[in-house]
N, C-alpha and C positions, 0 to 999 in steps of 0.2 A: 443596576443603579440608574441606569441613563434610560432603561426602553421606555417606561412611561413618559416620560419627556418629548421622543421621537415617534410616540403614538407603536411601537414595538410589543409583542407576545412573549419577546423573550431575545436573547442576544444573537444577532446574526450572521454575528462573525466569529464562532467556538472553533477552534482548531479539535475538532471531534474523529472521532471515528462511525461514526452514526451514517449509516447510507443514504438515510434520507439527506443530507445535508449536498447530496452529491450532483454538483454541475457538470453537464455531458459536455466540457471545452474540449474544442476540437484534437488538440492532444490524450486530453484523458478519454474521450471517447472512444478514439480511435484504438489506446490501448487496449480498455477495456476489450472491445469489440473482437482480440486480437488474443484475448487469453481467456473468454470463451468456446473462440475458434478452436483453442489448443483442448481444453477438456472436452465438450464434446465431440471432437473427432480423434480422442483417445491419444493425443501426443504425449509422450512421456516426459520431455522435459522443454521448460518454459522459462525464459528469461527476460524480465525487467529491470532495466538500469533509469537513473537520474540522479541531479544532485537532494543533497537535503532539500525538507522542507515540498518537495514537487506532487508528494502524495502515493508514495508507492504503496504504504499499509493501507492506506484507506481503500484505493483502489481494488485488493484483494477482498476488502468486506464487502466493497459494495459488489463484485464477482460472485462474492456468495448468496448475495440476496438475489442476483437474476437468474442464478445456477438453479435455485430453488429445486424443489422435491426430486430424489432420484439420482443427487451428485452429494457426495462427502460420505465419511467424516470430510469436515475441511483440517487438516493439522495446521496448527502454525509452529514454528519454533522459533521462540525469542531469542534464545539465546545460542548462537549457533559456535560459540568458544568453548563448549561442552568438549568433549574427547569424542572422538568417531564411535565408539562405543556406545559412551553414554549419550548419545546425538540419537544413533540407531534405536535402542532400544529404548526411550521416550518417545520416538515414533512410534513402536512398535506397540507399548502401550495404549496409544493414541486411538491407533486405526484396532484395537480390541481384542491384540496378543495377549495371555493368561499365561503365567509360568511364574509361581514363586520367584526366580530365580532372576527375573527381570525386574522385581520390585526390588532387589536386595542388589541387584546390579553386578551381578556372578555371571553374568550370558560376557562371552566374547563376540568379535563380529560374524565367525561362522552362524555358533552355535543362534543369535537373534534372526539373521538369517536365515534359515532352518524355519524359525516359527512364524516368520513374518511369510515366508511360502504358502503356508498352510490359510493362511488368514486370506492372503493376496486370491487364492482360489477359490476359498467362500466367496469372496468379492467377486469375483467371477459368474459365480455360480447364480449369484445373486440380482446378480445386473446393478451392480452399486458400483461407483466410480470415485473412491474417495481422490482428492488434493490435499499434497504436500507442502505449503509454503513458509521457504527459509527467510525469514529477512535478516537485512544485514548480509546477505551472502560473500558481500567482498571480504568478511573476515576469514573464512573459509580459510583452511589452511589445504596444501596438497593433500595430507593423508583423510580430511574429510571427501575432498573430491573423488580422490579414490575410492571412499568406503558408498558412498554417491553412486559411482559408475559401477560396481558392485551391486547395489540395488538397482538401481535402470537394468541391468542385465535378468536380473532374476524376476520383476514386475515382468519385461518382453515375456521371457519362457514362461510366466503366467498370465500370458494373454490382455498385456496392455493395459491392464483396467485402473491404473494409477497416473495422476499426471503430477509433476514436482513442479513448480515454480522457485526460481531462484529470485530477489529480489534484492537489490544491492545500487552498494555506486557505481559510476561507470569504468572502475578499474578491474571491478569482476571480469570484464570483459577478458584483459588482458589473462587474468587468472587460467580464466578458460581454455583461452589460445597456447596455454605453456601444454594442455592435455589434451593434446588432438582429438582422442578417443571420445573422450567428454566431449569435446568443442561437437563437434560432430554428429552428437545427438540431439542437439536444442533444436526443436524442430520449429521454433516462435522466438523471434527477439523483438523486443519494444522498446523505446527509450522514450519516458516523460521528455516536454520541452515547455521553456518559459514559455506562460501566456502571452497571447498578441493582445495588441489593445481592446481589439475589438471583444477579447475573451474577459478579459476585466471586466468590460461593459456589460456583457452579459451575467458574471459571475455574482460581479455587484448587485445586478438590477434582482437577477433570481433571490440571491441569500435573503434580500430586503423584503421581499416578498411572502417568501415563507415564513420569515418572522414576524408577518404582519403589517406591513410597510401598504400604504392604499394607492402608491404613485406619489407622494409629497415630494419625491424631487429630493432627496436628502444628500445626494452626490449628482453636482452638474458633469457635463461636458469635461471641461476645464479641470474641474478634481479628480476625474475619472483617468483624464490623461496621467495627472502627478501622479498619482495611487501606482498608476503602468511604470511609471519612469522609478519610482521610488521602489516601489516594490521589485523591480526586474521579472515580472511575471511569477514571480515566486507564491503560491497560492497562500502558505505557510505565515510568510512575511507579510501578502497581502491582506486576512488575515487580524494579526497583530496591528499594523497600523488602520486600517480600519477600524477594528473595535477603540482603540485608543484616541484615537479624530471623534469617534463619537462621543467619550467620554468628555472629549475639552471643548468640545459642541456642545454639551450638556449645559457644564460645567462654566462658560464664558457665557450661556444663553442666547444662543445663536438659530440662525431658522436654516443652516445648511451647511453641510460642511464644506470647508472650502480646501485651496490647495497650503492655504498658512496654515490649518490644523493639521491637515494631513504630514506637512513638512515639520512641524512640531512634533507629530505625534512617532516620525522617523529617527529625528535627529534624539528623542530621549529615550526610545527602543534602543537606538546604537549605543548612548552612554551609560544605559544600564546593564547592556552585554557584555560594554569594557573595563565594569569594576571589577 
């Protein structure tokens, strides 16, 4: 509604999944940078913690686009309150297990087990290096961890060629630590962290950009700051209040947004969380 107005291609503030959208803030760089480490040099398991909103799924996409040729399947599993069973063998599917028996969901965790070996060795054989990643992991219950540490062991005896990422909030953490065995194998931990100011300023000035933005200056100094203090670094929330500043920029006929929209554009994002 608003881009023609601000001389815009299109909206530049989508809470997407789209890699292109992806700013290298010094946090999320760094993670990145940290969970390509882990697959190409064949670690088998990978942990990402932070709170909502900080970018952990996206950041996995965008892992898959600089992974490019030569690494996956990528699996993801959305839903990881499945049963260790039905968790396992929807992997199993994934990475191009074949058994009647797993469409109808009759395998136990041996017997999926069993067939994911066989696959895991193609892989092998192959020089393919599929990734696993759970989001959500802090729902994880113990007997999926276990059914987890069960597959780490049998991916090793087939020759590493798998890497899991765990991706979760930061109580996964503690999860971990109840199962030494497990804890013990994460060979990579990252923890997203709020943006710093200077990361807004970046963040902001890229997205604007890509959306077509020519340097208008559409967020000063002074807004830049609110946006950081408003937002808590939050990418998610910064974001939502951005696209919405720009909609009451629009909207009011304004030549910039200021730090009154932006505080407008927070205080009605909160009251609409709290109906």
């Amino acid at each position: 509604m608003y881009q023609r107005y601000w001389h815009l291609a299109r909206s530049p503030f989508e809470n997407s999944l789209d890699p292109g959208d992806f700013v290298p803030t010094s946090t999320h760089q760094g993670a990145l940078l940290k969970l390509q480490y882990a697959v190409e040099h064949h670690k088998g398991l990978a942990v990402l913690t932070s709170g909502h909103g900080m970018g952990k799924t996206f950041l996995t996409h965008v892992l898959e686009k600089e992974l490019g040729a030569g690494f996956g399947p990528m699996v993801r599993i959305l839903f990881p309150q499945m049963s260790p069973a039905e968790m396992l063998g929807y992997t199993a599917i994934r990475i191009g297990c074949s058994d009647p028996a797993l469409a109808s969901r009759q395998c136990g965790v041996d017997q999926i087990l069993r067939l994911m070996e066989g696959r895991l060795r193609q892989f092998a054989d192959e020089g393919a290096r599929p990734v696993i990643v759970i989001d959500d992991a802090h729902l994880l219950q113990p007997e999926h961890l276990q059914t987890l540490q069960l597959f780490l062991n049998l991916q090793q005896h087939c020759g590493d060629v798998c890497t899991v990422i765990l991706a979760g909030r930061p109580d996964l953490l503690a999860r971990l630590q109840r199962m030494a065995g497990l804890d013990q194998r994460v060979s990579v931990r990252m923890a997203l962290h709020p943006l710093t100011e200077e990361d807004v300023a970046r963040y902001v000035q890229e997205r604007l950009e890509r959306a077509g933005d020519g340097g208008g200056a559409i967020f000063d100094e002074e807004a830049i700051h609110t946006l950081w203090e408003l937002s808590q670094g939050n990418p998610r929330r910064l974001n939502q209040i951005s696209d919405l500043a720009l909609l009451v920029g629009f909207a009011d006929n304004l030549s910039s947004v200021t730090p009154i929209e932006l505080e407008a554009a927070a205080l009605e994002l909160t009251g609409v969380s709290n109906d």
